[in-house]
Every structure is written in structure tokens, then in C-alpha cells.
N, C-alpha and C positions, 0 to 999 in steps of 0.2 A: 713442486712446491718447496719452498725454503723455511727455516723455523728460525726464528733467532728465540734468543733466550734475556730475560732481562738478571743482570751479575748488578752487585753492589761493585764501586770503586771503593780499594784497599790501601792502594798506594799509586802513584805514578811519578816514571824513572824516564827522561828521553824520547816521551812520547808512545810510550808502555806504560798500560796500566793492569797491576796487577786486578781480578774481578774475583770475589767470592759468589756462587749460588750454594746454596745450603752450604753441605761442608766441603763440597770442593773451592779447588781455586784454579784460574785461567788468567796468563799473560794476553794479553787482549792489544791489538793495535788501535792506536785514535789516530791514523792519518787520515781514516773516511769522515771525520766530524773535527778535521782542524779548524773550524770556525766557531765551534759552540766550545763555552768556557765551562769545563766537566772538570771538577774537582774529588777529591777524598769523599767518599760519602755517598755521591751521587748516584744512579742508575743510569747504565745502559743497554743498550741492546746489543749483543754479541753475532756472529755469526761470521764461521768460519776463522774464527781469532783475530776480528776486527769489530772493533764496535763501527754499530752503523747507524745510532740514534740516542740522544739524551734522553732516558723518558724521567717522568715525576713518579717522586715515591709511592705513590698513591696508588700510578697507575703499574707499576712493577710489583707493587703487594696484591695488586686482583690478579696479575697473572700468577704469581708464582703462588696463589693458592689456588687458582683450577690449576695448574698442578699436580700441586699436592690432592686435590681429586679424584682427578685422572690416577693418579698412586693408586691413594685409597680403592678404587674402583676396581683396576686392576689387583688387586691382591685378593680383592671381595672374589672375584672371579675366581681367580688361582685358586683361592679355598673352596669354592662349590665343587670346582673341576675335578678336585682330588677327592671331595665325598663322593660324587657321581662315579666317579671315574671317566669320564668323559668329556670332551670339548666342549663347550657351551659357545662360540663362536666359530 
């Protein structure tokens, strides 16, 4: 199974665009989507250090808040484990 990630476009140099996700940042290649016109600002989908989809902001802000969920959930976990002392998965 493959996971891409949707990065904001920060900048683009040569057909490198730099992507922010939260506070990182990734040099990202656009030669798999040389036909869509992705500018500054936009969303795409990453993987592997290639964007491989323009998506809408819309739909890049439902993903990156399951997410942020997925975080949350995971830490909720991490804290029972440690009052238990024990794995819970």
C-alpha cells in the first residue's frame, strides 16, 4: 500500500517545488503532473518526492485533519499505555 501526503506549494524553481505539510518542508518533483498548471499556493499530493496529483484545498484540509486525528488518537493511546503500564494494542 502506498500513502501520499497532500503538501501546500511554497515555491517552484525548474520544475521543483518546494511543499510545506505542517512545519516541515519537502523539495518535491512535478515532472509526474507536467500537464496540470500547479502554482504557488496550490495542493498536491506527494509521494516519494514527486507530486503525483493537484488536489483542491478543500480536499487537502479533510485529509490533513484525519491526520491530525490519527495524532490525536495516537497520543490518547500513548497516555493510557503509560497509566496502565501496558499495551492496549
Amino acid at each position: 500500500m502506498c500513502l501520499s501526503i497532500p503538501a501546500r506549494i511554497d515555491k517552484i524553481v525548474d520544475g521543483v517545488a518546494t511543499c510545506s505539510v505542517g512545519k516541515s518542508s519537502y523539495n518535491t518533483s512535478l515532472d509526474l503532473i507536467p500537464d496540470e498548471d500547479v502554482k504557488v499556493g496550490d495542493y498536491v499530493l506527494i509521494h516519494t518526492g514527486f507530486a503525483i496529483q493537484k488536489i483542491d484545498t478543500e480536499e487537502a484540509n479533510r485529509i490533513l485533519s484525519t491526520f491530525d486525528e490519527f495524532r490525536e488518537l495516537n497520543e490518547e493511546m500513548d497516555r493510557e499505555e503509560q497509566e496502565q503500564n501496558k499495551r492496549i494494542i
